[in-house]
C-alpha positions, 0 to 999 in steps of 0.5 A: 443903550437903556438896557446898558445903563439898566445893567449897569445901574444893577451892577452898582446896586447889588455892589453895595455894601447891605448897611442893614447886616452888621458887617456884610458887602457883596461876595462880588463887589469884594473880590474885584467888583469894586474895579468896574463900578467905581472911579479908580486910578490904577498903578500897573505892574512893576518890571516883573525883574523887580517883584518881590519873591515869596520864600518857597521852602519846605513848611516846619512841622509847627509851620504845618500845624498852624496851616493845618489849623488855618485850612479848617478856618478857610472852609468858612463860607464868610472867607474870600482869601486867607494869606499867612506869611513869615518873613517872606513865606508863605505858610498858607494861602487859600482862596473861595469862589468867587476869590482867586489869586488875581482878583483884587479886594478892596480895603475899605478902612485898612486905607487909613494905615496906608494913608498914615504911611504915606504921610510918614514918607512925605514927612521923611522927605521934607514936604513935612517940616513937622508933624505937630503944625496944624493942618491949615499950616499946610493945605488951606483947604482945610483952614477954617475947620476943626480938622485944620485946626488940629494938628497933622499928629492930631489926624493921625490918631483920630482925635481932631477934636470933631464930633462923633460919627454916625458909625463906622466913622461917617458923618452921613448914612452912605457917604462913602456910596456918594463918594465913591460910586455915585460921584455927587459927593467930593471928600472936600466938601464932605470935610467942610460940611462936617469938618467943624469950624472950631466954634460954636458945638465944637468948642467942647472938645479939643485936638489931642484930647481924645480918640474920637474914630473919624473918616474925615481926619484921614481925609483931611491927611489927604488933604495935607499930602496933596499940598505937599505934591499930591497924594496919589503920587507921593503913594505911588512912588514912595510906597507902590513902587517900593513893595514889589508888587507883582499886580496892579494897584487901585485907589479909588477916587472922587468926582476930582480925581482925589483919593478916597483916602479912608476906604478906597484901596484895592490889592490882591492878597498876596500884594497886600502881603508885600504891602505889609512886609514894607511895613516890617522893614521900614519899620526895623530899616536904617533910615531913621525917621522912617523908622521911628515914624512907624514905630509911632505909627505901630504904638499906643498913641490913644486909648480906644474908649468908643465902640468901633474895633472893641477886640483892640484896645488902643490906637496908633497912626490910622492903625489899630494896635493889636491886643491879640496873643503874646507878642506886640501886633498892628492891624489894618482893619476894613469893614465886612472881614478885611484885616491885615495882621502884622506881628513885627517881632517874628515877622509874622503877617496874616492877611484876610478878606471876606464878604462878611465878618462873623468869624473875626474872632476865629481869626484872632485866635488863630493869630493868637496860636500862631504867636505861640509856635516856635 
């Protein structure tokens, strides 16, 4: 039993993210290490007559220029998986040990846009009657604080009005390892030491005024979601169930069994993929609430003046909107290389994940390129 334990506790360790190398997480823990040293709900495989097929037809002589040029890119040793799609085809895909098609990598923050989606659904249905009532309208759980104090809007675009992070969006170092690993930190109680009470130090600044990049808005949308009839169910059944997904999905949650909403999502690339593909189609779909909820969702809402994600510009709904090439792009941004690139116009996607991210801007030019080619 010691032994065990001694295993274990190693196997947790080495799973950390190394806080000290700017961008950097274990090779291991990202490519489905994640599953077995921390607390996850996970969503089985759908009715495998449901998943939703990739186009395989013959690549386009440009189709095979940008694979060519994507194929030198996937020899970085920082890469795990690199997934190119247009409009349901797979234009490449390549995995590096210890990646493969059917491991599963953790999100880390490109949580937060699915978090803001899920909102969208429950918006649409009518748990939501308004996405411009305060917080503590809905969840009394967050009456009190700042968060609940701004409006569910507000969360969305990372201006509740509380005051700066640490970095990457945490208030304390190695909330997210209390959390999410070691179990001796609630989100609730995360939102209620740092959440702000709208007095006192607070007082300076309000709701809507500015982009302020805040783990505890997308927490305090969990929040909102789970008075509405829970979060994780309101995901599994309006947006997994939804995508076609050929693997199973995990959100990794707290001691209270709720969702680690700002970094706590696992897929495999290509169900990432189809993640992103709902994205498209909700977003040229013909209900009309969904559809102009994430056109907000993918539109400059706020001017990104901080110094998180300075390659992007502006910020819509827990989603950061791209400043990269010709075309108009959103993007799901993770710490240590985890992106989702989304390009609505041609339907274009890029999904990426990595261990460390010193190569991000060979990314982006690579995305850049594609949105060139005919």
């Amino acid at each position: 039993m010691l032994v065990k334990s001694l295993l274990l506790s190693l196997t947790i360790f080495l799973s950390y993210p190394v806080w000290s190398q700017v961008g950097q997480v274990s090779q291991a823990a990202q490519a489905s290490g994640f599953l077995s040293v921390a607390k996850n709900r996970h969503w089985t495989p759908i009715d495998p007559s449901a998943i939703r097929r990739f186009n395989t037809e013959q690549l386009s002589p440009s189709e095979k220029l940008i694979a060519d040029r994507a194929s030198v890119l996937a020899k970085n040793s920082s890469l795990l998986s690199l997934l190119m799609i247009e409009k349901g085809k797979i234009i490449f895909e390549h995995h590096n040990k210890p990646a493969s098609e059917d491991k599963h990598f953790l999100s880390w923050s490109m949580s937060k846009t699915l978090t803001a989606m899920t909102v969208g659904t429950a918006f649409c249905s009518g748990k939501i009657d308004s996405l411009d009532k305060s917080a503590a309208d809905y969840s009394s759980e967050l009456v009190g604080t700042q968060l609940g104090a701004s409006s569910v809007r507000n969360l969305l675009t990372m201006s509740s009005g509380v005051a700066d992070s640490l970095s990457n969006g945490e208030f304390i170092q190695n909330a997210w390892l209390r959390i999410a690993i070691d179990q001796t930190l609630t989100g609730l109680e995360y939102m209620h030491q740092f959440g702000g009470n709208g007095t006192g130090f607070f007082k300076d600044r309000k709701p809507g005024e500015s982009f302020n990049y805040s783990n505890l808005d997308t927490l305090a949308l969990e929040s909102v979601i789970q008075s509405r009839g829970g979060f994780l169910k309101e995901f599994d059944e309006n947006i997994w169930m939804k995508i076609g997904s050929e693997k199973k999905g995990s959100w990794i949650v707290d001691k209270n069994n709720r969702a680690v909403a700002y970094a706590g999502f696992s897929a495999t690339t290509r169900d990432w993929g189809r993640l992103a593909m709902w994205s498209i189609d909700r977003l040229k779909g013909s209900d009309v609430c969904m559809r102009e909820f994430m056109t907000s969702l993918t539109k400059s809402q706020m001017a990104n003046n901080s110094k998180v994600a300075p390659n992007f510009k502006s910020y819509g709904y827990q989603t950061w909107i791209g400043n990269i090439g010709s075309r108009s792009s959103y993007w799901w941004v993770g710490y240590g290389g985890q992106r989702v690139g989304i390009e609505p116009e041609t339907e274009r996607i890029i999904v990426v994940s990595s261990w460390r991210e010193d190569y991000m801007d060979q990314i982006y030019e690579l995305f850049a390129t594609w949105q060139t080619m005919n």
